[in-house]
C-alpha positions, -999 to +999 in steps of 0.1 A: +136-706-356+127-713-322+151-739-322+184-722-334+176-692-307+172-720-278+204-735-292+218-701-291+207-697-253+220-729-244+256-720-261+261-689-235+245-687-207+240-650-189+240-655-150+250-616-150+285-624-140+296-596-166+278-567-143+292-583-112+326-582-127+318-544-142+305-532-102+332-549-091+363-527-112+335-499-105+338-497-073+375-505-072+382-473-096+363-453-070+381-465-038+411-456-058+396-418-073+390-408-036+420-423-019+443-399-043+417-369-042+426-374+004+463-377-010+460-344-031+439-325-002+467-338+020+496-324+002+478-292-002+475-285+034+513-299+039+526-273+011+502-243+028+519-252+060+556-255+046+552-214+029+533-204+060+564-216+078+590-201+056+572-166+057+571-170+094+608-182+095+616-148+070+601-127+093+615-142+124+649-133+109+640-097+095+632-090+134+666-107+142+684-085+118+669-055+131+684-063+165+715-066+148+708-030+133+703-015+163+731-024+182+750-003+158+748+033+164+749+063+135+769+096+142+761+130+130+781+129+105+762+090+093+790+073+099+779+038+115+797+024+149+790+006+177+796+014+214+792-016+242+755-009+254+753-013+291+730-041+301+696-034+315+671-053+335+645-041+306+644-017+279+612+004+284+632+035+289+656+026+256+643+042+226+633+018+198+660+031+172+686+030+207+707-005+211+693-025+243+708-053+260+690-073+285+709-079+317+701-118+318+720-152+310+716-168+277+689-198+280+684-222+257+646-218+257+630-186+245+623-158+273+600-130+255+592-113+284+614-084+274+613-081+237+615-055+216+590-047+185+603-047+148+610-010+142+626-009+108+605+021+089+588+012+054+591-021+055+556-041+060+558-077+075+535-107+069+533-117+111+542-096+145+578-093+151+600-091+177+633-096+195+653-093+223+698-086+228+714-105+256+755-104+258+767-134+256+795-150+271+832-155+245+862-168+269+850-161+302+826-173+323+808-140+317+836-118+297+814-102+272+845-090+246+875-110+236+897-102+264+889-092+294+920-095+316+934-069+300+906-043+315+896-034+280+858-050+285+859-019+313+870+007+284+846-005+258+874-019+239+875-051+218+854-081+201+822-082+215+792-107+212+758-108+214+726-130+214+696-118+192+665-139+194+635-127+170+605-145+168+571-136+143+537-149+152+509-151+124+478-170+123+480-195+151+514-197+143+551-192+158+582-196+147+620-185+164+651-176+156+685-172+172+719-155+161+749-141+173+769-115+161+807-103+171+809-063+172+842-043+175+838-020+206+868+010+198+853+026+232+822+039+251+814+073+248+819+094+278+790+101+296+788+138+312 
């Protein structure tokens, strides 16, 4: 018996190649387990950043379209129409629900010196919000309505356009954004 299990020994030979081989696609699963679970982690953090972005970009525009808003004026009957604001050097004497137009030239980077605080009523942000009006030029070097040359700017009368910038700030981060909008003048009110 002794005999047939030497034969037997002699037949395969164990040198432990088998548990090299077995570490060996051990430790390769593992390299590859972790370099996904950095992937996933990775992608997490990306897609956090990408909805923190959007929100940021949302509320950015909801400041914008509140500038928008309040260049528009509301009678006492609640009719809604817009009057040319006169540009001023700031707007701390302008009430928030008032149209304010800064009296500066449109940049290309963002000036938030004189901005303006979202102000819409019952509506709750996700950020800080803000925004500033500039006129901005259509025609002329600085002709702030369709047609100037006919005096009408003077009057309050015809197309004019305007520069809203709103930005929103939120945890570390910022965001921007810029729009213009073309409003029909039919006259500035008299003032007595």
């Amino acid at each position: 018996m002794s005999q047939a299990l030497h034969r037997l020994n002699q037949r395969h030979p164990q040198d432990g190649a088998a548990l090299i081989i077995a570490l060996v696609f051990l430790l390769i699963i593992t390299m590859v387990t972790i370099a996904n679970m950095r992937e996933v982690s990775l992608e997490s953090r990306i897609t956090g950043n990408t909805i923190e972005s959007k929100r940021l970009l949302n509320v950015a525009e909801s400041a914008v379209r509140n500038g928008e808003r309040n260049l528009q004026l509301v009678d006492s009957d609640g009719e809604t129409f817009f009057s040319p604001p006169t540009p001023r050097s700031d707007c701390e004497s302008v009430s928030d629900n008032q149209p304010c137009v800064l009296n500066r030239d449109p940049e290309y980077a963002l000036d938030t010196s004189e901005q303006r605080e979202y102000s819409a009523e019952d509506t709750e942000l996700e950020g800080d919000a803000h925004y500033y009006v500039l006129a901005s030029p259509a025609g002329e070097t600085r002709g702030e309505t369709e047609n100037p040359e006919y005096g009408n700017m003077l009057q309050g009368i015809g197309i004019f356009r305007y520069e809203i910038n709103g930005n929103a700030k939120r945890n570390e981060m910022t965001t921007a954004i810029r729009s213009t909008v073309a409003l029909h003048g039919e006259g500035k009110f008299d003032e007595e």
